[in-house]
NUGU-470543 format. One line per 8 residues: their letters; for each residue x, y negated, z negated of N, C-alpha, C. Coordinates in Angstrom, 1 decimal, padded with zeros to 4 digits. Atoms other than C-alpha are relative to their C-alpha. Layout:
# residues N
A = X Y Z X Y Z X Y Z; ...
***
This chain:
# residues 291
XXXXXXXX = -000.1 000.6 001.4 -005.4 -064.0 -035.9 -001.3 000.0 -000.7; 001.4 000.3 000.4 -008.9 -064.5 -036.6 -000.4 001.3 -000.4; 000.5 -001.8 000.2 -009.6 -060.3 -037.2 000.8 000.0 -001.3; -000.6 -000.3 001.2 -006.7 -060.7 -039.6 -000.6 -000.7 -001.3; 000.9 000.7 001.0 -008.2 -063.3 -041.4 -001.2 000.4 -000.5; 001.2 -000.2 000.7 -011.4 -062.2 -041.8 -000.1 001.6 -000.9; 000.0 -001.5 000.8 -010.4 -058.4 -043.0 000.8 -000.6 -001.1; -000.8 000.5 000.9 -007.8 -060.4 -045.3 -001.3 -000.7 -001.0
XXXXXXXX = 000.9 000.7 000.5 -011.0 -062.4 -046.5 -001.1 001.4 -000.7; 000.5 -000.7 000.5 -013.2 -059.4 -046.7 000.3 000.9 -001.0; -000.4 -000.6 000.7 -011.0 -057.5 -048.6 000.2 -000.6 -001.7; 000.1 000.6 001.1 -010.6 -060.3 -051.3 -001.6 000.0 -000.8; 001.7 000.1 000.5 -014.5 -060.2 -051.6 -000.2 001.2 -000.6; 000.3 -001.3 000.9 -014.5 -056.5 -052.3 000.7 000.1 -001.8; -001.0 -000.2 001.0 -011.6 -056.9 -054.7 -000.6 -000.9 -001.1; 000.3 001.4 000.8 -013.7 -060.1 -056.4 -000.5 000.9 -001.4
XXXXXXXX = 000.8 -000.8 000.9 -016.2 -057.7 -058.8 001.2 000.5 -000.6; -000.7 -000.3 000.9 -013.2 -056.0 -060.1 000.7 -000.8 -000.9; -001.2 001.1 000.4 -010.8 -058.9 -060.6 -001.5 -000.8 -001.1; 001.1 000.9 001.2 -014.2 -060.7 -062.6 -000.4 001.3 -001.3; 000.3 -000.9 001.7 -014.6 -057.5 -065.2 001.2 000.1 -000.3; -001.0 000.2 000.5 -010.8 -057.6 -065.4 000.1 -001.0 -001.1; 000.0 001.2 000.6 -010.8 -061.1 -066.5 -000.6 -000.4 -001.0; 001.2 000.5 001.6 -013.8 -061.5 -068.5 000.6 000.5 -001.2
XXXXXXXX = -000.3 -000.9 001.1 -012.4 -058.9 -070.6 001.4 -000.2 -000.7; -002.0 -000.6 000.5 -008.6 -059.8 -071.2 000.2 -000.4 -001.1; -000.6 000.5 001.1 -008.5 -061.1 -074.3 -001.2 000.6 -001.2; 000.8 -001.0 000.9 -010.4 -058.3 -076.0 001.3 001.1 -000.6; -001.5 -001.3 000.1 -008.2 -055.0 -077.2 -000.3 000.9 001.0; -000.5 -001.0 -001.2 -007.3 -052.4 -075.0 -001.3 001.0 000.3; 000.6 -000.3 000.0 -010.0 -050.4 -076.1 -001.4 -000.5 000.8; 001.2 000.3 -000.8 -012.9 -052.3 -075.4 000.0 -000.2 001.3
XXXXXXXX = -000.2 -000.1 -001.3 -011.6 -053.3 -072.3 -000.5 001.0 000.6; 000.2 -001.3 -000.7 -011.4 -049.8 -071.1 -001.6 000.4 000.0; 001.6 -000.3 000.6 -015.0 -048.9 -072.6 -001.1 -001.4 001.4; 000.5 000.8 -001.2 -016.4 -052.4 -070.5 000.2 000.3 001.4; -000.1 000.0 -001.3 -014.8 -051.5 -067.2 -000.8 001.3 000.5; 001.0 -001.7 -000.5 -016.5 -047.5 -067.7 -001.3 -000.4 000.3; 001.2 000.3 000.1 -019.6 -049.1 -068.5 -000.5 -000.6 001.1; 000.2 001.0 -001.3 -019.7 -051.9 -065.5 -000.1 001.4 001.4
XXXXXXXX = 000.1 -000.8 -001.0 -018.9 -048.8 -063.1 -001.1 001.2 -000.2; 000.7 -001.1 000.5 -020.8 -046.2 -065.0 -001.5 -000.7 000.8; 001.7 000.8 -000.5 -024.2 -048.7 -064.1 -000.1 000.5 001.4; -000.3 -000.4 -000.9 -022.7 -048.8 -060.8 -000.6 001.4 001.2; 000.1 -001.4 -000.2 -022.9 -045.0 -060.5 -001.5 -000.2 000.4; 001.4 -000.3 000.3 -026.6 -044.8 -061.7 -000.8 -000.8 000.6; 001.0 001.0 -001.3 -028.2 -048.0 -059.2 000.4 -000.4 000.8; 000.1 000.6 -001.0 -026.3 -048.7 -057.0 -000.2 001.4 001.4
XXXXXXXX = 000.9 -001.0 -000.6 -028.0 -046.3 -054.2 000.6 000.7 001.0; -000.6 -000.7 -000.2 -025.1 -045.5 -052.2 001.0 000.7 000.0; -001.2 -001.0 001.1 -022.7 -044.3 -054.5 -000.4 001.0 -000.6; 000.9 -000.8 000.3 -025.6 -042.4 -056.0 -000.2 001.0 000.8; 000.5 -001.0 -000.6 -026.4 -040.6 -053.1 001.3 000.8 000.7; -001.2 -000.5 -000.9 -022.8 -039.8 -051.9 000.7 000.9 -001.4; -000.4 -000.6 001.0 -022.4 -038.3 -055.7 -000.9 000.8 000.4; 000.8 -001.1 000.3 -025.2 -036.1 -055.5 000.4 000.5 001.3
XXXXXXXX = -000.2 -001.3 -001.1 -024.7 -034.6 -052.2 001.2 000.7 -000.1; -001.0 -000.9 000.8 -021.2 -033.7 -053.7 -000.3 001.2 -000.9; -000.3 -000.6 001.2 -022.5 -032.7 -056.8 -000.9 001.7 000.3; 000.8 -000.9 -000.4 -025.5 -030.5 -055.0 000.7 001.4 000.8; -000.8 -000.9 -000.9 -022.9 -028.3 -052.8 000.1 001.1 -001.6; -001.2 -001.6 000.4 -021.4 -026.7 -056.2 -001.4 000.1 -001.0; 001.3 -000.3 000.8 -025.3 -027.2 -058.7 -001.1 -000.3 000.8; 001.3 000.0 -000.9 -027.7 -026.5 -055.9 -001.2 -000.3 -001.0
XXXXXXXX = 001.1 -000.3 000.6 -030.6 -026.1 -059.1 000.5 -001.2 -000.9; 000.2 001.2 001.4 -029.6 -029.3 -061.4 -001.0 -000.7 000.2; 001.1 000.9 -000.2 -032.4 -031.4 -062.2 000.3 -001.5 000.4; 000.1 001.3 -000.1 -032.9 -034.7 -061.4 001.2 -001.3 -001.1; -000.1 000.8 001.1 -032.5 -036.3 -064.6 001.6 000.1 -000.6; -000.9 000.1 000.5 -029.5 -034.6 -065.5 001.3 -000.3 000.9; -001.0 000.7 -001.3 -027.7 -035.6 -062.1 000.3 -001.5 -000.2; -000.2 001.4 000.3 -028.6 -039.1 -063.0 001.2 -000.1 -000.8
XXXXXXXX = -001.6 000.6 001.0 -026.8 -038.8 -066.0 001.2 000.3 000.2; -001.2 -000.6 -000.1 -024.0 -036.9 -065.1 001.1 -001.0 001.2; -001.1 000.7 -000.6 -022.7 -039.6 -062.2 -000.1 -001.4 -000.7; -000.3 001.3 001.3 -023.3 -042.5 -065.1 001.1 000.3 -001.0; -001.6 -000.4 000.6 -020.9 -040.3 -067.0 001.3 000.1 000.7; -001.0 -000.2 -000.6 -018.9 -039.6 -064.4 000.7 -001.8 000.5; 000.0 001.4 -000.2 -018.7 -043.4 -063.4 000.7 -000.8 -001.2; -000.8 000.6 001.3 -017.7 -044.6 -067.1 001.2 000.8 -000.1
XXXXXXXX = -001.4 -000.7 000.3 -015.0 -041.9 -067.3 001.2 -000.4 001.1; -000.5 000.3 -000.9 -013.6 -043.1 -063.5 000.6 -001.9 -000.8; 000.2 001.6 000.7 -013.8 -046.8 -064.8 001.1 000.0 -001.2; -001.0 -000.1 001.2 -011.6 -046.1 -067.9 001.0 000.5 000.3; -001.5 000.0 -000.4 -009.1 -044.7 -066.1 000.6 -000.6 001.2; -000.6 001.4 -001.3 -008.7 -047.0 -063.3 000.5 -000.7 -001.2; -000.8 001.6 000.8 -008.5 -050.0 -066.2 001.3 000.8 -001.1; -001.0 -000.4 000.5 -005.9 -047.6 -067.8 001.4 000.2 000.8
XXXXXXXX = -001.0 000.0 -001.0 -004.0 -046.9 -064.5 000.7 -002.0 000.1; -000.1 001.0 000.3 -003.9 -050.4 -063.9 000.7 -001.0 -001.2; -001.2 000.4 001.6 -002.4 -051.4 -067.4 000.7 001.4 -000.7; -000.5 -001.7 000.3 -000.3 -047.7 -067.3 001.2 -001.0 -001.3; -000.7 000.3 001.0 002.5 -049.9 -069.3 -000.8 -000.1 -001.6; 000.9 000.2 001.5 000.0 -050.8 -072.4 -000.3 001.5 -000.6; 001.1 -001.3 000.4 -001.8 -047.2 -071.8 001.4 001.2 -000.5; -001.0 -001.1 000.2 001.7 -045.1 -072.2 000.5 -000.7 -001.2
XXXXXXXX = -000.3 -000.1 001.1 002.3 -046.7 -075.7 -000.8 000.3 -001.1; 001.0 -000.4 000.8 -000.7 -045.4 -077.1 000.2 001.9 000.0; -000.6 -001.4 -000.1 001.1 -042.3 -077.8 -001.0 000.7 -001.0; 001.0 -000.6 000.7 -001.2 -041.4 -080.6 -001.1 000.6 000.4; 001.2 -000.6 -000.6 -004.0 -040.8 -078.9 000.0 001.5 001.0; -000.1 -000.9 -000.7 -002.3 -037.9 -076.9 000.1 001.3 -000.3; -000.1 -001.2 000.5 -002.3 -034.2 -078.0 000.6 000.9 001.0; -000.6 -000.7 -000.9 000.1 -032.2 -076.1 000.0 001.4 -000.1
XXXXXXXX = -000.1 -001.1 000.5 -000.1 -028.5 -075.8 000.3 001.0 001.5; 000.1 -000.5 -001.2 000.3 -025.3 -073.5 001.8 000.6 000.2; -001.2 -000.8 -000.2 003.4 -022.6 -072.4 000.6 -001.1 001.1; -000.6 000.6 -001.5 003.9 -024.9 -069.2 001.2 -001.0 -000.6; -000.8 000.4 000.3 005.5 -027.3 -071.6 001.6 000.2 -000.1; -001.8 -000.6 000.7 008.8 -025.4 -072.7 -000.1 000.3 001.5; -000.9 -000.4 -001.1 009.0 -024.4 -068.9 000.7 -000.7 000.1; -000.5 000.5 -000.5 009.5 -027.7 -068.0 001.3 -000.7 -000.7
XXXXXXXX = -001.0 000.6 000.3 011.8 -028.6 -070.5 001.2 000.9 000.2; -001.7 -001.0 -000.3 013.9 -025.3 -069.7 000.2 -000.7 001.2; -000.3 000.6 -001.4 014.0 -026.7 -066.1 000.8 -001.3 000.1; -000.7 001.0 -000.4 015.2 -029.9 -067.0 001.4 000.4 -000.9; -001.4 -000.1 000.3 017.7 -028.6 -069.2 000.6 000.9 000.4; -001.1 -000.6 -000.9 018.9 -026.0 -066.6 000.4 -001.0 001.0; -000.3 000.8 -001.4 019.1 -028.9 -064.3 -001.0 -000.2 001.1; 000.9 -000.4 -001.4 016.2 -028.1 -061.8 -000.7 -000.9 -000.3
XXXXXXXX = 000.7 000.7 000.2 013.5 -030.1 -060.9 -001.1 000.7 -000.3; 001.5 -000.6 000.7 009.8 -029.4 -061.6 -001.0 -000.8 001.0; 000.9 000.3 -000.2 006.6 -029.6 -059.8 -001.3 -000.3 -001.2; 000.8 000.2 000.5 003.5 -030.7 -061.6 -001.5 -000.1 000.4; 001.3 -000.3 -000.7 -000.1 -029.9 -060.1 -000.9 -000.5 -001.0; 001.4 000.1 000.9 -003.4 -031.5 -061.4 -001.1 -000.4 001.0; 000.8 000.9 -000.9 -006.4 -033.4 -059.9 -000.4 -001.4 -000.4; 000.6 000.9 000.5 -008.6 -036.2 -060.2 -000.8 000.0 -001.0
XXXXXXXX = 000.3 -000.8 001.1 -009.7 -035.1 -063.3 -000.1 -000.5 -001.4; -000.3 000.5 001.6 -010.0 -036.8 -067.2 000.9 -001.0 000.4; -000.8 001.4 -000.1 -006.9 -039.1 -067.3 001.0 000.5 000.1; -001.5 -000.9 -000.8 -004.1 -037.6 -064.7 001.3 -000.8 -000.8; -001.4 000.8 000.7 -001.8 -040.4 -066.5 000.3 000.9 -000.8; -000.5 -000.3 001.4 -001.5 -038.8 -069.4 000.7 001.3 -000.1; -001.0 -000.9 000.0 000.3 -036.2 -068.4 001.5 -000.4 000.7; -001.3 000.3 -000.4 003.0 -038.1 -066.7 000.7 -001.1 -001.8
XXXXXXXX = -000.4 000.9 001.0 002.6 -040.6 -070.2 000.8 000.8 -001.2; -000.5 -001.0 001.1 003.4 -037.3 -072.6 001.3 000.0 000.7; -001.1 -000.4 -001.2 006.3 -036.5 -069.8 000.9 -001.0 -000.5; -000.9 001.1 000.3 007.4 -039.5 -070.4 000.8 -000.1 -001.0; 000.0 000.8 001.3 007.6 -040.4 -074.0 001.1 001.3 -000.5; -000.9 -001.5 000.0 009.5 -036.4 -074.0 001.4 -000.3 000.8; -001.0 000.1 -000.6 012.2 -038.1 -072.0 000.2 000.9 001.7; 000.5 -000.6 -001.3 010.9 -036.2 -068.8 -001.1 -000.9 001.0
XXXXXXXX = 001.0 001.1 -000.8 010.0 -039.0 -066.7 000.0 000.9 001.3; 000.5 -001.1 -001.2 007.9 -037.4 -063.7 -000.4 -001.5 000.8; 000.6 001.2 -001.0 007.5 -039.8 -060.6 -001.3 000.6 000.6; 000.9 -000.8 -000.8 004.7 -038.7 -058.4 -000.9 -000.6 001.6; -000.1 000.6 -001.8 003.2 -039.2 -054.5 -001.5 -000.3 -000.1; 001.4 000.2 000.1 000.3 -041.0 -053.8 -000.6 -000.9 001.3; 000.8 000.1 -001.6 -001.9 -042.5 -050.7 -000.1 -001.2 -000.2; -000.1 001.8 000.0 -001.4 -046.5 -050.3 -001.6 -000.2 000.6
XXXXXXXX = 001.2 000.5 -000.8 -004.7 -048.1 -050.0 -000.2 -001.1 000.9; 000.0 001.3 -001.1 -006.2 -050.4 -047.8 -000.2 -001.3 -000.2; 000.4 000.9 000.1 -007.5 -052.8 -049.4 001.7 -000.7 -001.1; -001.1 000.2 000.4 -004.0 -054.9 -050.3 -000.3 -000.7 -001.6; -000.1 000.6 001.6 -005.4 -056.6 -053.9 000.0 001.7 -000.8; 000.5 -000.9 000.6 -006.4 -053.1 -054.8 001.7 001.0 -000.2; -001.0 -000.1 -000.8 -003.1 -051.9 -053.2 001.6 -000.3 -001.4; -001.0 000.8 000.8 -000.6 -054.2 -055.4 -000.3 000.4 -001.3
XXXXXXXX = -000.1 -000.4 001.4 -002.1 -053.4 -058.8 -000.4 001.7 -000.3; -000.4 -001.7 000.5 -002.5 -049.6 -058.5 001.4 000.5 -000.1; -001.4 -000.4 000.0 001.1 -049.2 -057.4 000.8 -000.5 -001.4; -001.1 000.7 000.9 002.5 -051.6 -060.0 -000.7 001.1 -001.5; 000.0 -001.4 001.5 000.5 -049.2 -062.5 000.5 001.4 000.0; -000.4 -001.3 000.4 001.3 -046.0 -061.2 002.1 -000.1 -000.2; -001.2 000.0 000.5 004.9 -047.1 -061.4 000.7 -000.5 -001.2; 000.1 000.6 001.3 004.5 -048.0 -064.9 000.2 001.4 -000.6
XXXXXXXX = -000.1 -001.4 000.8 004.2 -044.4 -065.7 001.2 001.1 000.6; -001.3 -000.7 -000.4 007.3 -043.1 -064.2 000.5 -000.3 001.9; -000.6 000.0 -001.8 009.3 -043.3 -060.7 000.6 001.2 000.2; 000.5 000.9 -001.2 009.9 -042.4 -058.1 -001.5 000.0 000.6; 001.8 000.4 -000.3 006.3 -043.4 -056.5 000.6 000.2 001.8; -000.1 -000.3 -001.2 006.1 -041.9 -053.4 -001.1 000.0 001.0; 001.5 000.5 -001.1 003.8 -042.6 -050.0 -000.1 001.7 000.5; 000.2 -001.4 -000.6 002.0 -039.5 -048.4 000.8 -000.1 001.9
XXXXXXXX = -001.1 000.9 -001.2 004.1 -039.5 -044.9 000.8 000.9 -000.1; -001.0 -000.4 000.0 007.0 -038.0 -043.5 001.1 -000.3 -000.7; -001.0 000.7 000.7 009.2 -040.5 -045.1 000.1 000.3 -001.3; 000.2 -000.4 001.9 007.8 -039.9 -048.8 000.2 001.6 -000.1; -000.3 -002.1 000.3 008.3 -035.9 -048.2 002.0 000.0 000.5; -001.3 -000.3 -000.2 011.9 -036.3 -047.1 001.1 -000.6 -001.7; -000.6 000.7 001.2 012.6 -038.6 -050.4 -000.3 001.0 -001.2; 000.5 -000.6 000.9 010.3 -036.1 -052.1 001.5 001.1 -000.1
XXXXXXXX = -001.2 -001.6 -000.2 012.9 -032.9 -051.3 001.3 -000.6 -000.6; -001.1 000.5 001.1 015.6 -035.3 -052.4 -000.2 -000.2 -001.5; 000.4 -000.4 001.5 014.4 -035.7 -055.6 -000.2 000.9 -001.3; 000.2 -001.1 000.8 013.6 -032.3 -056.5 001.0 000.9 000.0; -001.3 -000.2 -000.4 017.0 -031.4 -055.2 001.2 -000.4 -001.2; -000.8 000.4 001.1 018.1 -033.5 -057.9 -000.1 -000.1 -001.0; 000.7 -000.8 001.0 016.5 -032.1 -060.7 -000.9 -000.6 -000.6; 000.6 001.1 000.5 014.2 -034.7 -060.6 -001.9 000.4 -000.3
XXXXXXXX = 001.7 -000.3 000.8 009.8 -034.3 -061.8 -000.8 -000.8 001.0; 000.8 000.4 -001.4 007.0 -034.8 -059.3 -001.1 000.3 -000.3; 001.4 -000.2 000.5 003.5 -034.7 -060.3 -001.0 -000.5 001.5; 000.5 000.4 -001.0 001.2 -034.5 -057.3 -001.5 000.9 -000.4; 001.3 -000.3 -000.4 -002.5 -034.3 -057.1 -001.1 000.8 001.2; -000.1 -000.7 -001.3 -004.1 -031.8 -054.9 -001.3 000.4 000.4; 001.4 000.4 000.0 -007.5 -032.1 -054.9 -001.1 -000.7 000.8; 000.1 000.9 -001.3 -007.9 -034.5 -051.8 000.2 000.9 000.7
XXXXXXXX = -000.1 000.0 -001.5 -008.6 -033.7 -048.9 001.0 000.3 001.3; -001.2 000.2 -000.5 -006.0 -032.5 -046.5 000.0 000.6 001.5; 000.5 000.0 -001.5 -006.8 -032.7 -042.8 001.0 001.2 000.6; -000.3 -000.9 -000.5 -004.0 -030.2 -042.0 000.6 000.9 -000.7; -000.1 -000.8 001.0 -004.6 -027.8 -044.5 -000.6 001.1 000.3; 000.8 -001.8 000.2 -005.7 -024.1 -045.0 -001.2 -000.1 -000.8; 001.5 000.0 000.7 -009.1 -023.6 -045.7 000.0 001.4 -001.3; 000.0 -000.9 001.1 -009.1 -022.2 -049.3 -001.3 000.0 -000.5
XXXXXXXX = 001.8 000.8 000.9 -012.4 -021.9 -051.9 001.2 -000.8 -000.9; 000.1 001.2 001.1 -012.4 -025.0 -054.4 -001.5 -000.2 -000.4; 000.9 000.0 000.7 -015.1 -024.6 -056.6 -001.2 001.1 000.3; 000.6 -000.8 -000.6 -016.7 -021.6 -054.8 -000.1 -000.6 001.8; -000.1 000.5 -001.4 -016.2 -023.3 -051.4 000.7 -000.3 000.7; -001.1 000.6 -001.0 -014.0 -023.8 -048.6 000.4 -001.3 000.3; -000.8 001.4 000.1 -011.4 -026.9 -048.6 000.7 000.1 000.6; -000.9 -000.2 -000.8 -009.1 -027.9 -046.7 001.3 -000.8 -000.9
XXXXXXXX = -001.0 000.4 000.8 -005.9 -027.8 -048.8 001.3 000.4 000.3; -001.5 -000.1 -000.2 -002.2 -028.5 -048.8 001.1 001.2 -000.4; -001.5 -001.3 000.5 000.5 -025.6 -049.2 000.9 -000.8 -000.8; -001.2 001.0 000.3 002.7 -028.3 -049.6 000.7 000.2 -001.6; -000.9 000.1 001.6 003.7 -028.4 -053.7 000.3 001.7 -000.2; -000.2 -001.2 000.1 003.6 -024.3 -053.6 001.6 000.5 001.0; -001.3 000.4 -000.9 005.7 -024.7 -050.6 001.5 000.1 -000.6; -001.6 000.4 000.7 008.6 -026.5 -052.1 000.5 000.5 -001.3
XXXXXXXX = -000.8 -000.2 001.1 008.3 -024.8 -055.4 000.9 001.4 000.1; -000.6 -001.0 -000.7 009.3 -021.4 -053.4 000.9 -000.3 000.5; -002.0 000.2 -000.4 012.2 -022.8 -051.5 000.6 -000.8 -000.6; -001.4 000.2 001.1 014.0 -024.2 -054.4 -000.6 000.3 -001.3; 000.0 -001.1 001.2 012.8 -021.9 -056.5 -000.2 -000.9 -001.6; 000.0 001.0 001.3 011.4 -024.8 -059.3 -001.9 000.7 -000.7; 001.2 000.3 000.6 008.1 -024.5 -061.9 -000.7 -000.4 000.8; 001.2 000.9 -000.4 005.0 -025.6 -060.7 -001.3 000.6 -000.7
XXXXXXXX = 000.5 000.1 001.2 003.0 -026.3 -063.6 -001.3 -000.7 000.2; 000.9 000.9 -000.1 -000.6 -027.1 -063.8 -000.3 -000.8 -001.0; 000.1 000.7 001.3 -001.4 -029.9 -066.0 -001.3 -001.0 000.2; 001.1 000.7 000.0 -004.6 -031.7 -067.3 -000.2 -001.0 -001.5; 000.5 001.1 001.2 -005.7 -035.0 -069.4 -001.3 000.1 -000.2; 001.8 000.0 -000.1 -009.0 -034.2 -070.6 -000.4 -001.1 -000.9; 000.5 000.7 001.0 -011.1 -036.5 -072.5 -000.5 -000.2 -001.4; 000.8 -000.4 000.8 -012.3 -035.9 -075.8 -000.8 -000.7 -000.8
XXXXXXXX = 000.6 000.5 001.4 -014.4 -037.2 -078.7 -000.4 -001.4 000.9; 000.3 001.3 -000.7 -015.4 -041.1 -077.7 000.5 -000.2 001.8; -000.8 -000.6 -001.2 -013.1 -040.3 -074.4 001.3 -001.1 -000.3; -001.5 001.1 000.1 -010.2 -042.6 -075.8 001.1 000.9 -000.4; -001.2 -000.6 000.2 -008.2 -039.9 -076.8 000.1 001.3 001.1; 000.3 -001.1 -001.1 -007.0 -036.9 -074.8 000.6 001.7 -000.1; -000.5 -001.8 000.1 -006.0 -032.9 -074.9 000.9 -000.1 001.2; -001.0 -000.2 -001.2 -003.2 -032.7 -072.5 000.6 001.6 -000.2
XXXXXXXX = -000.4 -001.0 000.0 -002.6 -029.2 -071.6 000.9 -000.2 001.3; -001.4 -000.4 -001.3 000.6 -028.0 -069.3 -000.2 001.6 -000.1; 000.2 -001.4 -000.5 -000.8 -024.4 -068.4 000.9 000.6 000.7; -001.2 -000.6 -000.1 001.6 -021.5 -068.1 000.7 -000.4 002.0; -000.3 000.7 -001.2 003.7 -022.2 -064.6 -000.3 001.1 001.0; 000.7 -000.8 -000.8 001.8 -020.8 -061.8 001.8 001.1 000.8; -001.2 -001.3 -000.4 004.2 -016.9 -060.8 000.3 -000.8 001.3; -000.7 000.3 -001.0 006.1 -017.3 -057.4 -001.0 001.4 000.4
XXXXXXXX = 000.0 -001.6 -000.9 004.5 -014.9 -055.0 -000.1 -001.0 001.7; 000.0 000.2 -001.3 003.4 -016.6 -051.9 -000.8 -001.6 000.0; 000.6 001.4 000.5 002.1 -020.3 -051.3 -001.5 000.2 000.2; 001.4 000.0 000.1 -001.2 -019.7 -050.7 -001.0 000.6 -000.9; 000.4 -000.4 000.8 -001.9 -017.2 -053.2 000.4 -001.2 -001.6; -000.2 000.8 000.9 000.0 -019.5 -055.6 -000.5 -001.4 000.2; 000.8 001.3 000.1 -002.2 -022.9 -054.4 -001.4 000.3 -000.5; 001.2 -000.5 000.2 -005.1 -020.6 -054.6 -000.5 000.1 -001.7
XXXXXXXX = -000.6 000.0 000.8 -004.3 -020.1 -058.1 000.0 -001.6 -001.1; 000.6 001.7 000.8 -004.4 -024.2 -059.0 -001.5 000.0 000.1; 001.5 000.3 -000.4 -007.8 -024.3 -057.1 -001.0 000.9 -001.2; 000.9 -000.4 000.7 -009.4 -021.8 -059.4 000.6 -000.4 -001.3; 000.2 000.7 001.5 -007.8 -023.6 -062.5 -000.3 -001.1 -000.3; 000.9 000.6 -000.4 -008.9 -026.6 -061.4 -001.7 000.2 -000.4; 001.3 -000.2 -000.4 -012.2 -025.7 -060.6 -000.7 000.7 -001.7; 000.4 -000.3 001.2 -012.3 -024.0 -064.1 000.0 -001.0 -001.2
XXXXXXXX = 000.1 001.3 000.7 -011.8 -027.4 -065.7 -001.5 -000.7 000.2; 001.5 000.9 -000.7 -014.5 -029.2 -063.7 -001.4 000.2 -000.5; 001.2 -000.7 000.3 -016.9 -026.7 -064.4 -000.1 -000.3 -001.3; -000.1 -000.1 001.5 -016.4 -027.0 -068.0 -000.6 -001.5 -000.5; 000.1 001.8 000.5 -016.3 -031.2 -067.9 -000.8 -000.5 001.1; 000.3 001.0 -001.5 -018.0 -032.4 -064.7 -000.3 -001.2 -000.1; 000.2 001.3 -000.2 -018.7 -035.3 -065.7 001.4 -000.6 000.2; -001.7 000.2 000.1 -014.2 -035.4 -065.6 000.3 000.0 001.3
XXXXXXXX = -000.4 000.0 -001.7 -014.2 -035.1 -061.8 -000.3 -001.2 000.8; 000.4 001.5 -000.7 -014.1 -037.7 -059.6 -000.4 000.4 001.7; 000.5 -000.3 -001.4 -017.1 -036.5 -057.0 000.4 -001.2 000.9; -000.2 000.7 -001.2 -016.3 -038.6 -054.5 001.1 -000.2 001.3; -001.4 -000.1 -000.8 -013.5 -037.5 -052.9 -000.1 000.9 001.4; 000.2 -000.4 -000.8 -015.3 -035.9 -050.2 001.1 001.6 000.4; -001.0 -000.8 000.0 -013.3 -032.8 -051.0 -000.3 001.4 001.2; 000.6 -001.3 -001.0 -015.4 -030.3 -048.4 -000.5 -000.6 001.1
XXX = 000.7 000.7 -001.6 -015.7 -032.7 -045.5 001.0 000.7 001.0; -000.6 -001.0 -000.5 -014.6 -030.7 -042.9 000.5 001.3 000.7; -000.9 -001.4 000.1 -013.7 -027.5 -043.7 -001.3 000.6 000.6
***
C-alpha cells in the first residue's frame, strides 16, 4: 500500500508545475494561454540542464557541426512550440473551433474524401511535428472525423487530461496493444479514419534510416493499408507566422508497393519536414535508441 501511495503522491508532484501554469492562466484568451505555457517550457528547455542535454545529444546525431549558440536557441524554440501544443491538445475542444487559423491544402486531401465517399477507410501518417491536431481538427470540421492510436501515460493526472483532449478531436482513441490493433482493423473495415504517428520508437521494428539514420520503425500503418487496400496519407500541421496559425498539408497518398518501401517513404517525408522546421520536432523521443 505504501509504494502505491507514494508513486500516487509522486506523480501529483510532477503533475503540480503544469496544473499551476494551467491555472494561473485560465482566465486569459486562448491565445495567450498557449503563448505562456510555450514560454514556461520553452525556459525549461534552455536551463533546466537535463532536458538540455538529452535535446542536444538528439539534436547532435542529425547536426554534428551546429554551434553552440544556435543549439541553445533551437531547444528554447523547440520547447515553446511543444508547450503550445500540449496546452492546445489539452483544450483540443476550444483549439478545433479555431477553424480560421487553419489552411488546408495538398492532393492527399481529395484522396481521402474519395475514400470516404467510396466507403473505405483511410490511414493517416504524421509525427511529432508542428501541431499533429490540426490535421485531425481540418478532418474534422470536413465531416471526416479521424480517430487515432496513442500510448497511455504513466503518470495518471497527465493520463486523464491528454485522453480527454485527444478525444476532443475525434474517436475512436485507441491504446497501443493487441486490444487497440484488433479494434483498429475493425474500424478501418468499417470505412472508418485513423491517424497514427510513427515517429516513436518501436522496439519491434525494422531498422529503417529516419533522418539519415537507422530507427527502429513500425510496418504496421503500411501493413494494413496493403491488406485492405485503403490510402495512407501523409499529413502535417506546420506552424507559421507567430506559430498560432497553421499550413496543414495532406501530401499525395503514399503508392502501394510493399510496406517497407512504402514506410520508408513517410520516413524521408518526414525527415524532409524536420529538416526544414527543427525547431517543429519534438527531439526527445529518443527516436534512435536502440537501433
Amino acid at each position: 500500500m505504501l509504494p502505491r501511495r507514494l508513486i500516487s503522491y509522486w506523480q501529483h508532484v510532477r503533475y503540480l508545475p503544469l496544473l499551476s501554469a494551467l491555472t494561473y492562466s485560465r482566465w486569459r484568451t486562448f491565445e495567450t494561454r498557449s503563448r505562456a505555457l510555450g514560454s514556461a517550457i520553452g525556459w525549461v528547455m534552455r536551463w533546466f540542464p537535463p532536458a538540455r542535454r538529452k535535446f542536444e545529444r538528439e539534436l547532435l546525431r542529425v547536426y554534428p557541426d551546429m554551434p553552440r549558440g544556435r543549439r541553445a536557441i533551437l531547444s528554447r524554440e523547440m520547447g515553446r512550440n511543444m508547450g503550445r501544443t500540449l496546452f492546445e491538445i489539452y483544450h483540443c475542444a476550444e483549439f478545433q473551433t479555431q477553424g480560421k487559423k487553419f489552411n488546408a491544402s495538398g492532393p492527399g486531401l481529395a484522396a481521402l474524401e474519395a475514400a470516404r465517399a467510396a466507403g473505405k477507410g483511410a490511414i493517416i501518417v504524421s509525427g511529432h511535428f508542428g501541431q499533429w491536431e490540426a490535421v485531425r481538427a481540418v478532418l474534422k470540421a470536413r465531416d471526416l472525423e479521424t480517430g487515432a492510436v496513442y500510448r497511455p501515460q504513466t503518470n495518471l493526472h497527465y493520463q486523464r487530461r491528454l485522453l480527454a483532449g485527444i478525444e476532443a478531436g475525434g474517436k475512436p482513441i485507441l491504446e497501443t496493444g493487441t486490444i487497440g490493433t484488433k479494434a483498429l482493423v475493425r474500424h478501418l473495415r468499417s470505412g472508418g479514419f485513423i491517424a497514427i504517428l510513427l515517429d516513436e520508437k518501436y522496439a519491434e521494428g525494422v531498422r529503417i534510416p529516419f533522418l539519415g539514420m537507422p530507427a527502429l520503425t513500425s510496418l504496421a500503418a503500411a501493413q494494413l493499408a496493403l491488406k485492405y487496400d485503403l490510402p495512407m496519407v501523409p499529413a502535417y500541421g506546420t506552424r507559421t507566422g507567430d506559430g498560432s496559425t497553421f499550413n496543414v498539408e495532406f501530401e499525395e497518398a503514399v503508392p502501394h508497393t510493399d510496406s517497407l518501401t512504402m514506410t520508408q517513404a513517410f520516413n524521408d517525408s518526414l525527415s524532409k519536414r524536420i529538416r526544414a522546421n527543427p525547431d517543429q520536432w519534438y527531439w526527445l523521443l529518443g527516436r534512435w535508441k536502440g537501433a
